[in-house]
C-alpha positions in Angstrom: 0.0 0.0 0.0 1.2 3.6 -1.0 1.6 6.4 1.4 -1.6 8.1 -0.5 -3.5 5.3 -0.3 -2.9 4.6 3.3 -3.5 8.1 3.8 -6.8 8.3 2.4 -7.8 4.7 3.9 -7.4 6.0 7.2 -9.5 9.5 6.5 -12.0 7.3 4.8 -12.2 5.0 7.8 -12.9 7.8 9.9 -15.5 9.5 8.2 -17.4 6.2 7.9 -17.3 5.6 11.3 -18.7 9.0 11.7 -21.1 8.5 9.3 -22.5 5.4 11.5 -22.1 7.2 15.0 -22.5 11.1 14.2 -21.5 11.2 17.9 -18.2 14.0 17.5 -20.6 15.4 14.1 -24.0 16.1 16.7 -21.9 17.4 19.6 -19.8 19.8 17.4 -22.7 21.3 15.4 -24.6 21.6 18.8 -21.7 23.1 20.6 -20.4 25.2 18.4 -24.2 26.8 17.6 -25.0 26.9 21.6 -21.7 29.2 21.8 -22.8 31.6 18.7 -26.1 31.8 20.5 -24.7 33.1 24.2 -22.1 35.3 22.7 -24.7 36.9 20.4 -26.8 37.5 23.2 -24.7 38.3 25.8 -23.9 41.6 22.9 -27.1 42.0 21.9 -27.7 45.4 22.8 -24.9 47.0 20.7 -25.2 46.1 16.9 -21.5 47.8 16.6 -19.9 45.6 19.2 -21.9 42.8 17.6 -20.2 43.2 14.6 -17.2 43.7 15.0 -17.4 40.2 17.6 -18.5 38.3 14.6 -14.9 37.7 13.2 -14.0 36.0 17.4 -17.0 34.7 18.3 -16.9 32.5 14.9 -13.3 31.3 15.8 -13.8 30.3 19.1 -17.1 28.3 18.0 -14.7 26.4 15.6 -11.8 26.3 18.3 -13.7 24.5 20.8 -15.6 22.3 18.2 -12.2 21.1 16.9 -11.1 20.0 20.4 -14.2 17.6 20.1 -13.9 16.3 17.0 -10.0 15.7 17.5 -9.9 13.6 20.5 -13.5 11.9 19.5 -11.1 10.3 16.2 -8.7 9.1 18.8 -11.0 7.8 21.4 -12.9 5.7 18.9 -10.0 4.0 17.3 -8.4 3.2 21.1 -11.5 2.1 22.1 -12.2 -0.4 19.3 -8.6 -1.7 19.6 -8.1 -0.4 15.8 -5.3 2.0 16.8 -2.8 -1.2 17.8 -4.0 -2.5 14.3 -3.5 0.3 12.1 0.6 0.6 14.1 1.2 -2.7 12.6 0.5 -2.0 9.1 3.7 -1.4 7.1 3.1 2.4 6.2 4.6 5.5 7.8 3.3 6.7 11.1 3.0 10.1 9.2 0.3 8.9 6.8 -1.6 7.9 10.1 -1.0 11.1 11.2 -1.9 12.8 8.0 -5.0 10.4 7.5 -6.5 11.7 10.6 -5.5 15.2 10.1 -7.5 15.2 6.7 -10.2 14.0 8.1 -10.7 16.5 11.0 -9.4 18.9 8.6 -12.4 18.4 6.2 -14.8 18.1 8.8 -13.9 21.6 10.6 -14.0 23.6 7.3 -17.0 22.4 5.8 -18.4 23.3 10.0 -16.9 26.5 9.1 -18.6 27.4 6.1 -22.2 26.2 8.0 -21.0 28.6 10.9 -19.7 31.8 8.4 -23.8 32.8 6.9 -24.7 31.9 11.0 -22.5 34.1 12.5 -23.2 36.9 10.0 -26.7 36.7 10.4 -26.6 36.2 14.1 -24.4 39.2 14.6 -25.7 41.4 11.9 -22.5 41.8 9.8 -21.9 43.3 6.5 -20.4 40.8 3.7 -19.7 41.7 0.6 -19.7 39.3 -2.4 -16.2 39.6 -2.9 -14.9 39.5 0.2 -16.3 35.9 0.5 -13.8 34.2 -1.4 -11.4 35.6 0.7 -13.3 34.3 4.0 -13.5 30.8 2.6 -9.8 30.7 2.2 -9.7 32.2 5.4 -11.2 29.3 7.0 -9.8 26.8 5.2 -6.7 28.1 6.2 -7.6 28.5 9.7 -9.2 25.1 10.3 -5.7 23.2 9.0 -3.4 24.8 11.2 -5.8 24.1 14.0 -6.5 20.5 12.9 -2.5 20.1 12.7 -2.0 21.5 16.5 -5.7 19.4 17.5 -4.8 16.0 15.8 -1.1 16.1 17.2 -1.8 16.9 20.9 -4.7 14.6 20.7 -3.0 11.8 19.7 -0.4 12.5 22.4 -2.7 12.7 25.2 -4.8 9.7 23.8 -3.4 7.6 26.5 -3.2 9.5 29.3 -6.4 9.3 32.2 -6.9 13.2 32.0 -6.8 13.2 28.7 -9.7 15.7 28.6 -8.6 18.6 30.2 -4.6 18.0 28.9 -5.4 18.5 25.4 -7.0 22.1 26.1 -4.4 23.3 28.2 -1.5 21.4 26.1 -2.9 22.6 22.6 -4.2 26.4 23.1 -1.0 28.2 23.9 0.7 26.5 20.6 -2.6 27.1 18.1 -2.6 31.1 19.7 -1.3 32.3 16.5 -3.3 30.0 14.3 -6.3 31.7 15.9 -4.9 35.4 16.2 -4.1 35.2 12.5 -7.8 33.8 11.5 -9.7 36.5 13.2 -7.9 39.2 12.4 -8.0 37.6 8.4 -11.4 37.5 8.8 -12.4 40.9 10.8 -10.2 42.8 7.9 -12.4 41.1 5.6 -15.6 41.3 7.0 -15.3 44.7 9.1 -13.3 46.9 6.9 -13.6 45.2 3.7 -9.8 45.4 3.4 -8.9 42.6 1.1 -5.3 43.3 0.6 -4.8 43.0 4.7 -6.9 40.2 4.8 -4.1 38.8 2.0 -1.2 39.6 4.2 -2.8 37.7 7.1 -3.8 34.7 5.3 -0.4 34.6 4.0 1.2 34.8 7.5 -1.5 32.2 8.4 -0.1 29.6 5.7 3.4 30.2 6.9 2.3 29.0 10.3 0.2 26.1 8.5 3.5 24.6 7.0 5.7 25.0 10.1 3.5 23.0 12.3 2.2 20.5 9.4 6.1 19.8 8.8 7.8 19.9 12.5 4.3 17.7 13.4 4.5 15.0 10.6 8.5 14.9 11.0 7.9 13.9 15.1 4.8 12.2 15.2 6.5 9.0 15.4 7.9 9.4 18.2 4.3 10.1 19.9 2.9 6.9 19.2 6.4 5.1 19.8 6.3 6.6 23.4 
């Protein structure tokens, strides 16, 4: 088996078993619309600081789904005993690493673009068309250095009895940037309708995207060797 193929195996075998269970799929959606809601009406008296939350309150709805749906694809394979099976198949660890990531990848963005028209209706923001391009990217962007950072620390705290309140703590300070780059790519393109900055953010934002998906990939070994 090929590196690709074992790579896309082991996305595909995650999104089936989602696809069965919808357990990580139900608790992110609800999650992530439950924090929309408060934050929208905790500001709901001042449509100004409403909208210019938008570009935050959207990224921290994705930043805490993606803890979810992170440690859910690690749970369920450690659980089933599929984890042990899939270390003794003669690929890289890194595909295994990578396989995952593209799955949670995929799942966050496409939670993304549900979330984007929800948080601009919610918080009454301005959109223009042509500013949406730039807010996919923006997201897509966002979501794969946060899946990198997710997917790693989840797998290394997969073992480990306090597993859920580890990851948090382990993971935030390292995706920081990830998230300070998305929201400010975002408000410049919502808020101000500066395209150009939003450029030179999303730019910065795929720098950070290679230098985790690299160092990550290169070390991730040595996390399920341990």
């Amino acid at each position: 088996m090929t590196d690709l193929k074992a790579l896309l195996a082991i996305a595909g075998k995650d999104f089936r078993s989602e696809a069965r269970s919808r357990a990580a799929t139900v608790a992110t959606v609800f999650f992530s619309s439950v924090t929309l809601v408060i934050l929208a009406f905790a500001l709901g008296r001042d449509a100004e600081l409403m909208r210019g939350a938008m570009p935050g309150a959207l990224w921290v709805a994705l930043a805490f789904s993606g803890v979810i749906s992170a440690a859910q694809s690690w749970q369920g394979d450690l659980q089933e005993g599929a984890l042990d099976q899939l270390l003794t198949l003669p690929f890289p660890r890194a595909a295994l690493f990578l396989g995952k990531l593209l799955a949670n990848w995929l799942s966050m963005t496409l939670l993304g673009a549900l979330l984007l028209p929800v948080a601009v209706a919610f918080f009454g923001a301005d959109v223009a068309a042509a500013a949406v391009p730039t807010l996919l990217v923006t997201i897509a962007l966002g979501t794969l250095g946060f899946a990198v950072i997710a997917t790693f620390y989840a797998a290394l705290t997969a073992n480990l009895q306090a597993r859920e309140s580890l990851l948090p703590v382990l993971m935030f300070p390292v995706v920081v940037p990830i998230l300070l780059a998305a929201v400010r790519a975002t408000e410049a393109a919502v808020g101000s309708g500066d395209i150009a900055l939003a450029r030179s953010w999303i730019e910065l934002l795929a720098g950070f995207d290679l230098v985790y998906l690299v160092v990550t990939s290169a070390i991730f070994h040595v996390v399920v060797e341990e």
